[in-house]
C-alpha positions, -999 to 999 in steps of 0.1 A, spaced: -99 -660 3 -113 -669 -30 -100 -649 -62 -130 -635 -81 -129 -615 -117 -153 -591 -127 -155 -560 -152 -166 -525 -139 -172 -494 -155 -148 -471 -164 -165 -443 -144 -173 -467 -112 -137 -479 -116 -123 -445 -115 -146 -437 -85 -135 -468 -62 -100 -462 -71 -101 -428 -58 -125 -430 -30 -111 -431 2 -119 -465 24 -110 -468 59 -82 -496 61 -88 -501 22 -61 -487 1 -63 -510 -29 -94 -511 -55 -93 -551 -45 -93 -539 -4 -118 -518 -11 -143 -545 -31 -138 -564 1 -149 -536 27 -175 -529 3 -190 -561 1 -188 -566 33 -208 -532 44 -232 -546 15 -237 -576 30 -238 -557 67 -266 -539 54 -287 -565 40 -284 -589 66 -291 -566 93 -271 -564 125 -290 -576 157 -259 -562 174 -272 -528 182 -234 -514 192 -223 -529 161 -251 -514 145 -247 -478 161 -212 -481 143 -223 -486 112 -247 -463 108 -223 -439 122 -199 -447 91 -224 -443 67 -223 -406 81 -186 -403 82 -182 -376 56 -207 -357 65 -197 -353 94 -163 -346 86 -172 -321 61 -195 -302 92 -162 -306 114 -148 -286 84 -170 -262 78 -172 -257 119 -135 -252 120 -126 -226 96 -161 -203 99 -155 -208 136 -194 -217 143 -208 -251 159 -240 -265 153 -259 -282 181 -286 -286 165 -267 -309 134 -251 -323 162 -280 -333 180 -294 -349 147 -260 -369 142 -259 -384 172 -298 -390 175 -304 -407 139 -281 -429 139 -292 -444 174 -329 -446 160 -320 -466 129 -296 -490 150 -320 -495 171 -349 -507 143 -322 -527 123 -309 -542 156 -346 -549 170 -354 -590 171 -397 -586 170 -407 -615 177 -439 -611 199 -460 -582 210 -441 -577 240 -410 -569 217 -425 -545 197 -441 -530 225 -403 -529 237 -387 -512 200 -415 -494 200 -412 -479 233 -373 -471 231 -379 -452 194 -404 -432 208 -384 -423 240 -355 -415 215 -375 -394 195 -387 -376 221 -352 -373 236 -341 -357 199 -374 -335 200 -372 -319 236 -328 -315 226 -343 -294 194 -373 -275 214 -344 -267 240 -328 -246 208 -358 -231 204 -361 -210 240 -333 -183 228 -336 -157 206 -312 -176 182 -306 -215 181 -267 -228 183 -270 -234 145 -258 -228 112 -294 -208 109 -308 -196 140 -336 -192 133 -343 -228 122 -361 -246 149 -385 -215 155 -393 -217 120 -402 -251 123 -414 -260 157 -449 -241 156 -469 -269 149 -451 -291 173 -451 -269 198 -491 -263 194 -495 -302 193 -475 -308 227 -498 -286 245 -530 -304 237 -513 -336 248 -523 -347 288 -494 -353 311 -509 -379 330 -511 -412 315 -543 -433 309 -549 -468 311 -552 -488 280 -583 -507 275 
């Protein structure tokens, strides 16, 4: 390790000392983790599993403060829960993608739209009862329309491209 000295804010100082770090209790710990996620983020990750995970501490909270809300109003959202587990898999896959040729992006490419259309059909699914398993049940009705009227117009059967 090398020692390093630096001078923060007042108000960014008071904020790292009091923000809770997964296995970072001091404010030095916690320069380290952050750096570290800083430098994670930057560099990229072309280990999509290593990726996945840190995309899926990035929402931590927020998904802590949905468990929260979920336990003491004694409702579940499928549809947030859908969205958390899909977004996070779309982004690690594009930051864990190596394009280097056309067959790779064909590749990225191919899996983002299959995810996507994995996330869309799990959302339209919602949309067949009355109410969506949501927070608001009414809100994939309110936004599929267009969606909906789009996917009809689309062929089923696949065409060759020229």
């Amino acid at each position: 390790m090398v020692p390093i000295s630096g001078r923060l804010p007042d108000e960014l100082y008071e904020w790292l000392s009091t923000y809770p770090m997964e296995g970072a209790t001091t404010v030095s710990d916690k320069v380290r983790v952050a750096v570290a996620h800083l430098k994670r983020t930057y560099k990229g990750d072309s280990n999509y599993l290593e990726a996945l995970n840190m995309y899926r501490d990035l929402g931590r909270t927020t998904r802590e403060q949905i468990a929260s809300v979920e336990q003491s109003d004694h409702m579940h959202s499928d549809v947030l829960a859908a969205l958390m587990e899909h977004l996070p898999a779309l982004i690690a896959t594009l930051n864990a993608a190596q394009v280097n040729s056309i067959d790779s992006a064909k590749h990225l490419e191919a899996q983002l739209v299959r995810r996507t259309l994995q996330l869309a059909e799990t959302l339209l699914r919602q949309g067949i009862t009355a109410q969506a398993a949501a927070f608001d049940g009414n809100v994939v009705r309110q936004h599929a329309g267009r969606l909906c009227e789009i996917a009809r117009l689309i062929p089923t059967t696949p065409t060759n491209n020229v």
